[in-house]
C-alpha positions as CSV (number, residue, x, y, z in Angstrom):
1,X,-29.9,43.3,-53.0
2,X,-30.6,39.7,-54.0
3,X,-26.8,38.7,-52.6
4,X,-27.0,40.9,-49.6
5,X,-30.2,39.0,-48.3
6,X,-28.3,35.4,-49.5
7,X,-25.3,36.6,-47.3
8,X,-27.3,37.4,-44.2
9,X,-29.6,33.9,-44.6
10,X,-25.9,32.1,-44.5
11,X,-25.0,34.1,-41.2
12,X,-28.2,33.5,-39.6
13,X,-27.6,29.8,-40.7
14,X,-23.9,30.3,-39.3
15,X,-25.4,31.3,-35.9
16,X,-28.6,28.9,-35.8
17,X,-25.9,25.8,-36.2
18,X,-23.6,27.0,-34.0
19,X,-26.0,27.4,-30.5
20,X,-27.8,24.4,-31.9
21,X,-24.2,22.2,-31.4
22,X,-23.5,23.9,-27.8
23,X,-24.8,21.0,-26.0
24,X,-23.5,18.7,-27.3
25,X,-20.1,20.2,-28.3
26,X,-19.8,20.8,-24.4
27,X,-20.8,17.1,-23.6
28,X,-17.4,15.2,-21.9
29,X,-17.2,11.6,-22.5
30,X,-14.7,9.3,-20.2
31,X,-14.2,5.5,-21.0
32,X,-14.4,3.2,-18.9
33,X,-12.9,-0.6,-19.8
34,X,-12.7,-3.5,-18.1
35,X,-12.1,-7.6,-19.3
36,X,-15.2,-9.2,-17.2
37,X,-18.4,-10.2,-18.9
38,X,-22.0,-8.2,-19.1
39,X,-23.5,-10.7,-16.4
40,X,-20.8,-10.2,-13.6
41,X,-22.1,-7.9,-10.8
42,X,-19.0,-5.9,-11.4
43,X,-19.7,-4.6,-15.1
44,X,-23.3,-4.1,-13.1
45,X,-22.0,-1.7,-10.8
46,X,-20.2,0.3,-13.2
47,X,-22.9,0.5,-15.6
48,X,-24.9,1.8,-12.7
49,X,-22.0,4.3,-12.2
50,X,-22.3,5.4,-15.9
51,X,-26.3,6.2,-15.6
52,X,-25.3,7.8,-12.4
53,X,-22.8,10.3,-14.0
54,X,-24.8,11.2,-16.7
55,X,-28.2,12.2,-14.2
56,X,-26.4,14.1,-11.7
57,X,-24.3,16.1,-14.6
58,X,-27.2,16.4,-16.8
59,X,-25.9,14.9,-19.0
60,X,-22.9,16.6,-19.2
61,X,-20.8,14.4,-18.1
62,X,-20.8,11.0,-19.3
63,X,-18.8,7.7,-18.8
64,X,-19.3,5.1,-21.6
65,X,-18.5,1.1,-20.4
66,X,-16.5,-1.5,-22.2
67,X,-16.7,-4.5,-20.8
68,X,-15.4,-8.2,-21.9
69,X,-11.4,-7.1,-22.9
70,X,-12.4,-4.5,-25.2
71,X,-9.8,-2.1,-24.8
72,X,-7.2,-4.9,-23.2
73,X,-6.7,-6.7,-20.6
74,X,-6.6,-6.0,-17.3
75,X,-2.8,-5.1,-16.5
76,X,-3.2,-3.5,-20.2
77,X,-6.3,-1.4,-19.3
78,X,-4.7,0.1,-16.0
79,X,-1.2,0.9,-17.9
80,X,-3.6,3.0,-20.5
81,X,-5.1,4.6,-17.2
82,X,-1.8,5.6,-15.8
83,X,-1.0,7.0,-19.3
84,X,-4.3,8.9,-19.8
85,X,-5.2,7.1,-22.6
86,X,-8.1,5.6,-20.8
87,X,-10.1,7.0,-18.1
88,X,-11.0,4.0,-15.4
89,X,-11.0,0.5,-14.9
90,X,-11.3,-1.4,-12.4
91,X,-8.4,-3.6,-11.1
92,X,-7.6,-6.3,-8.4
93,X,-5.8,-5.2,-5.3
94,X,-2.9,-8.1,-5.8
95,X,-2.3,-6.8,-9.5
96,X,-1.9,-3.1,-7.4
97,X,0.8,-4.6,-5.7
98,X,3.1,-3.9,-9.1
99,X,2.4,-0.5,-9.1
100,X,2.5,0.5,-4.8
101,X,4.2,-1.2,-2.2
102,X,1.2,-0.5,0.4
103,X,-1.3,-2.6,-1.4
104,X,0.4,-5.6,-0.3
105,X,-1.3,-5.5,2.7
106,X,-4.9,-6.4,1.2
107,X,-3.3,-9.7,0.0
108,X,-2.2,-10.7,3.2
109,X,-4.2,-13.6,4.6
110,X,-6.5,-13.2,7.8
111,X,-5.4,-9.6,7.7
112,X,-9.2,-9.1,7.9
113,X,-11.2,-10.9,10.6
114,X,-14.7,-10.9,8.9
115,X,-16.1,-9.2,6.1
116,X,-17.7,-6.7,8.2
117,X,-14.3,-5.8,9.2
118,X,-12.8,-5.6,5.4
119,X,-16.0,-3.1,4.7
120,X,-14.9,-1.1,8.2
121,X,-11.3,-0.6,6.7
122,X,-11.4,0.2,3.5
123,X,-14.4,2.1,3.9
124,X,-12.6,4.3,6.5
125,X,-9.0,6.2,7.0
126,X,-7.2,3.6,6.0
127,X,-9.1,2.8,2.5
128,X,-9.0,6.1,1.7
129,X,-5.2,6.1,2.3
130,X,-4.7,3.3,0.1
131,X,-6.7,4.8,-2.6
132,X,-4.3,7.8,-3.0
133,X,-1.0,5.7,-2.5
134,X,-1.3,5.3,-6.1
135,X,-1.2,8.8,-7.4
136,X,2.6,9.2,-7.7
137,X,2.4,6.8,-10.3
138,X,-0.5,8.8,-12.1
139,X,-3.4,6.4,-10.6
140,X,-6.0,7.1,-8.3
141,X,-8.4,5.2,-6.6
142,X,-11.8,6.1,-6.5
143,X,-14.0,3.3,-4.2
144,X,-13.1,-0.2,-3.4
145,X,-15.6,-3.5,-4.8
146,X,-16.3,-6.2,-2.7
147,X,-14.1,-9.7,-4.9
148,X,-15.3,-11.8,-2.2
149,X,-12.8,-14.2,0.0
150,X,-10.7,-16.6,-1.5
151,X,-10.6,-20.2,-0.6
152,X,-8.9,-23.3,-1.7
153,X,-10.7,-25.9,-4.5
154,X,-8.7,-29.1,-5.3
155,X,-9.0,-32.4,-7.4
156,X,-8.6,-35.3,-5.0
157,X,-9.0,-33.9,-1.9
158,X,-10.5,-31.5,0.7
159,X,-8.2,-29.0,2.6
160,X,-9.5,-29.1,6.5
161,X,-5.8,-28.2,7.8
162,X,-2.9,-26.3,6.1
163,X,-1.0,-30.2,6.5
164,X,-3.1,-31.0,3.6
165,X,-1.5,-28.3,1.0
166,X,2.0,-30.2,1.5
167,X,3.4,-31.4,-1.6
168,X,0.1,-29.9,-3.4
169,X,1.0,-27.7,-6.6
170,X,-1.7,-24.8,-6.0
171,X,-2.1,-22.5,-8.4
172,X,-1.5,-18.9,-7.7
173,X,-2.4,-15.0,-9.0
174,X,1.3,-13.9,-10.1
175,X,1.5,-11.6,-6.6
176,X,4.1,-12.0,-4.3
177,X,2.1,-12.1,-1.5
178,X,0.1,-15.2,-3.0
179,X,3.1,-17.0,-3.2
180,X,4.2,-16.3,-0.1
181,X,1.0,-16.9,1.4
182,X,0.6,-20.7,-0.1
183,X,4.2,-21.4,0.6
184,X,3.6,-20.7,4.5
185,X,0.7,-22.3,4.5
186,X,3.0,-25.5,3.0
187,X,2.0,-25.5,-0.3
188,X,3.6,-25.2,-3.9
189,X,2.8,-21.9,-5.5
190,X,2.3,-22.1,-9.1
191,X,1.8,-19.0,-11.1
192,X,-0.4,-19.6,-14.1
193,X,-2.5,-17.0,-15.9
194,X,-6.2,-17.7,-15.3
195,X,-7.3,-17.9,-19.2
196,X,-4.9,-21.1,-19.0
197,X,-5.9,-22.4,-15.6
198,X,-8.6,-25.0,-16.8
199,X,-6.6,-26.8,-19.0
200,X,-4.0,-27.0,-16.2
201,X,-6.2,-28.4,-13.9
202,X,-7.5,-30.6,-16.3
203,X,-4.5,-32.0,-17.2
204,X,-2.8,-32.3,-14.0
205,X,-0.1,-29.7,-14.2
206,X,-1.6,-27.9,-10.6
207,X,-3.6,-30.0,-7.9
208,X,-5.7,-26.8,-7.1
209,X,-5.9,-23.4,-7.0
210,X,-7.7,-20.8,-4.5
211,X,-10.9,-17.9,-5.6
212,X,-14.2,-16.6,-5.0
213,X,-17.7,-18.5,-5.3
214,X,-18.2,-16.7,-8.4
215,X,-15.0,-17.5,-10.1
216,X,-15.3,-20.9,-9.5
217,X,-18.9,-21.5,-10.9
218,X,-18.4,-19.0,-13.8
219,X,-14.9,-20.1,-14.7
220,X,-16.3,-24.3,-14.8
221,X,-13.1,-24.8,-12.6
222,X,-15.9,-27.1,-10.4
223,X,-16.4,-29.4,-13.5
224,X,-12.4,-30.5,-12.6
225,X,-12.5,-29.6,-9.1
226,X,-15.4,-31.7,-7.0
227,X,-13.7,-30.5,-3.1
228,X,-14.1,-26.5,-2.0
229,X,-12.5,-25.8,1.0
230,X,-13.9,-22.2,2.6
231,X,-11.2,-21.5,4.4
232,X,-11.3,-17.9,3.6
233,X,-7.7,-17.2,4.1
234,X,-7.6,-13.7,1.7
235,X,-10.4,-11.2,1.0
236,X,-8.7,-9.0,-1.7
237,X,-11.3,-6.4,-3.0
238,X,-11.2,-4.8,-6.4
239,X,-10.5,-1.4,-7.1
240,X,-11.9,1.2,-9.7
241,X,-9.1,3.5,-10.4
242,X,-9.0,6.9,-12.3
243,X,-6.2,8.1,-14.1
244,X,-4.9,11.3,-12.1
245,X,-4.2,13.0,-15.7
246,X,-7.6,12.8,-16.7
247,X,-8.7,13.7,-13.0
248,X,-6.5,16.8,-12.8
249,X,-8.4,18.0,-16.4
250,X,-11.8,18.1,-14.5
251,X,-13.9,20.3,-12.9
252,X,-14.5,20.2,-9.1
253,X,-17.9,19.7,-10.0
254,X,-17.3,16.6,-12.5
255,X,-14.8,15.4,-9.7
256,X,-17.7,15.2,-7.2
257,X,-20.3,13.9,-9.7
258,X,-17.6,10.8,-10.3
259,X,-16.9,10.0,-7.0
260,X,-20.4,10.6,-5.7
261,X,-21.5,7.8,-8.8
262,X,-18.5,5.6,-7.7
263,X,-19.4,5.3,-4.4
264,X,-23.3,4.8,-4.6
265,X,-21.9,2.3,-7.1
266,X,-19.9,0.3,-4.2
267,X,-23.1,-0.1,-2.4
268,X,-24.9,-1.7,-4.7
269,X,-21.9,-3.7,-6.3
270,X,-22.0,-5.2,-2.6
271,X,-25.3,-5.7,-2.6
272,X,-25.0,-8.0,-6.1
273,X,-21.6,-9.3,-5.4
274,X,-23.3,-10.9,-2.4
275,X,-26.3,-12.1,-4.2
276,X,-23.8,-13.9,-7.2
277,X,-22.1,-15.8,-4.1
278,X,-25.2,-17.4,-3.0
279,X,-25.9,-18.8,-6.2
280,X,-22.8,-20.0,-7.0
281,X,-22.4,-22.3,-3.9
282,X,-25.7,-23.5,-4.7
283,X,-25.1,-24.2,-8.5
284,X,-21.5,-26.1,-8.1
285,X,-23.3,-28.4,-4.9
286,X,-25.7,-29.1,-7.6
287,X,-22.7,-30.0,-10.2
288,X,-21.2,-32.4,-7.2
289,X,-18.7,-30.2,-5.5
290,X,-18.3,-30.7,-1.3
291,X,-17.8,-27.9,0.2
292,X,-16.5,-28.0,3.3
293,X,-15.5,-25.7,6.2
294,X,-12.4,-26.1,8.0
295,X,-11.4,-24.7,11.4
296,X,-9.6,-21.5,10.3
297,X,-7.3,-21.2,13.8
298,X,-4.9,-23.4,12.1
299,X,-4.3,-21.7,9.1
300,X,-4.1,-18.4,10.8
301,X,-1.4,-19.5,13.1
302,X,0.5,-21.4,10.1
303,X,0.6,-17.5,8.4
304,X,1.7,-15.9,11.7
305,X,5.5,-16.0,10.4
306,X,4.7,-15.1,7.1
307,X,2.9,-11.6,8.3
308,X,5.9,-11.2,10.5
309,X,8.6,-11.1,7.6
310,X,6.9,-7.8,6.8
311,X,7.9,-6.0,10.2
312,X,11.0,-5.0,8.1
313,X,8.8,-2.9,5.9
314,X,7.8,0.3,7.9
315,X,5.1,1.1,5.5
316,X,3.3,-2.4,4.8
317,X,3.5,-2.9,8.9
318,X,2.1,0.0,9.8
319,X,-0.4,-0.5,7.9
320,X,-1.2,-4.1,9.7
321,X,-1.1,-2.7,12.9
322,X,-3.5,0.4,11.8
323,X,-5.7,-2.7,10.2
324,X,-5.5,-5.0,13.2
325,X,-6.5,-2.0,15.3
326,X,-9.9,-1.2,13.8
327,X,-12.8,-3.0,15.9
């Protein structure tokens, strides 16, 4: 009698333990790396992304952040993603380029005519296009994050007219377009990976190089750099991508609850992003840089060639023409 009541306290113990675990047991957890730091407006908007997940699943659903190179470096975190080893990162459009042809066309400069009109496109048909133009190679884009424009900031000298890049080594992201782009504009492209780029301009091996406000205060690049030329010529966004194995595993409900947090994450990443620009103009005039703005009509015209050599290439044209088109 004594062992027939032992045997049915285990089973009830079974049973307790087992609807006590349901919960959690049920609970899915993606991972989301990245290599920038906790402060950038970035990390910010993905962390929002995170808490946003988790309240409209119920906590079902959650996506965990790991910022600062965790899990690899960029090009290593999205090679992960197309794998399904990781879940998301975010990546830059220009480091897109190796995976899709069509992305090209967000490196090309003055493709945009404002930042009104970069927000129009890729918030519309065409953005949503290039999201998906990935997926063949098992990578899907799920909202696009405002990486500011990039400009030119240089040693000796202030750029106020594409005659002033000749015979200047510039450095460049390793993107074809970038190359491209500086040569035309009659410049010397140098590829140099930006962990290295300080010490490069330091020691003389480039004259400049070309980014955002916020990579040139947070990078110190303005304590070898004193001119900042806002010419404005590119205004490559970022891009948090998914990978399409993971995305095919989930529900149609977590597939909404992701891109519902993704894109209420874009809105406020723009919001910051814009914020962190303001302060870093302000914090390298305080460290001595002049900033200057130059007349853009002559660059644009000196790139006019350069977007031409493209008309060869039915699927990066039409999607200038489509670009161009939007009001």
């Amino acid at each position: 009698m004594m062992f027939s009541k032992s045997i049915n306290s285990l089973i009830l113990l079974f049973f307790i333990l087992i609807f006590s675990c349901k919960g959690p047991l049920e609970q899915k957890e993606l991972k989301l790396a990245h290599g920038l730091p906790t402060d950038h407006p970035v990390h910010q908007a993905m962390e929002y992304m995170g808490q946003r997940v988790r309240e409209l699943s119920d906590n079902k659903l959650t996506v965990e952040v790991y910022p600062s190179e965790q899990l690899g470096s960029e090009q290593q975190c999205v090679e992960l993603v197309q794998i399904g080893s990781l879940a998301i990162t975010k990546v830059s459009a220009a480091v897109m380029e190796s995976f899709t042809d069509e992305y090209k066309v967000l490196g090309l400069p003055y493709i945009f005519k404002s930042k009104e009109h970069a927000f129009e496109v890729l918030d519309g048909e065409i953005g949503d296009d290039l999201l998906m133009s990935s997926t063949d190679k098992w990578i899907r884009g799920l909202t696009f994050y405002d990486a500011g424009s990039r400009s030119f900031y240089t040693i000796s000298k202030p750029i106020e007219h594409p005659d002033d890049l000749v015979g200047m080594k510039i450095r460049v992201m390793n993107s074809i377009t970038a190359v491209g782009m500086v040569r035309a504009l009659g410049g010397s492209p140098t590829p140099i990976s930006y962990g290295e780029l300080y010490t490069a301009l330091q020691s003389g091996v480039v004259d400049g190089a070309e980014n955002n406000p916020p990579s040139l205060y947070t990078s110190r690049h303005y304590e070898v750099c004193k001119y900042y030329s806002l010419d404005e010529h590119t205004t490559i966004p970022d891009v948090l991508v998914i990978s399409q194995i993971i995305w095919d595993k989930l529900s149609e409900q977590e597939k909404e609850w992701i891109q519902q947090a993704a894109d209420e994450s874009a809105v406020l990443q723009r919001k910051l992003w814009a914020e962190s620009e303001e302060e870093s103009l302000r914090e390298v005039q305080k460290a001595g840089v002049q900033i200057n703005k130059p007349d853009k009509d002559p660059f644009i015209l000196k790139v006019q060639p350069f977007l031409e050599t493209y008309k060869d290439n039915e699927a990066i044209y039409s999607y200038i023409k489509r670009i161009q088109a939007v009001q």
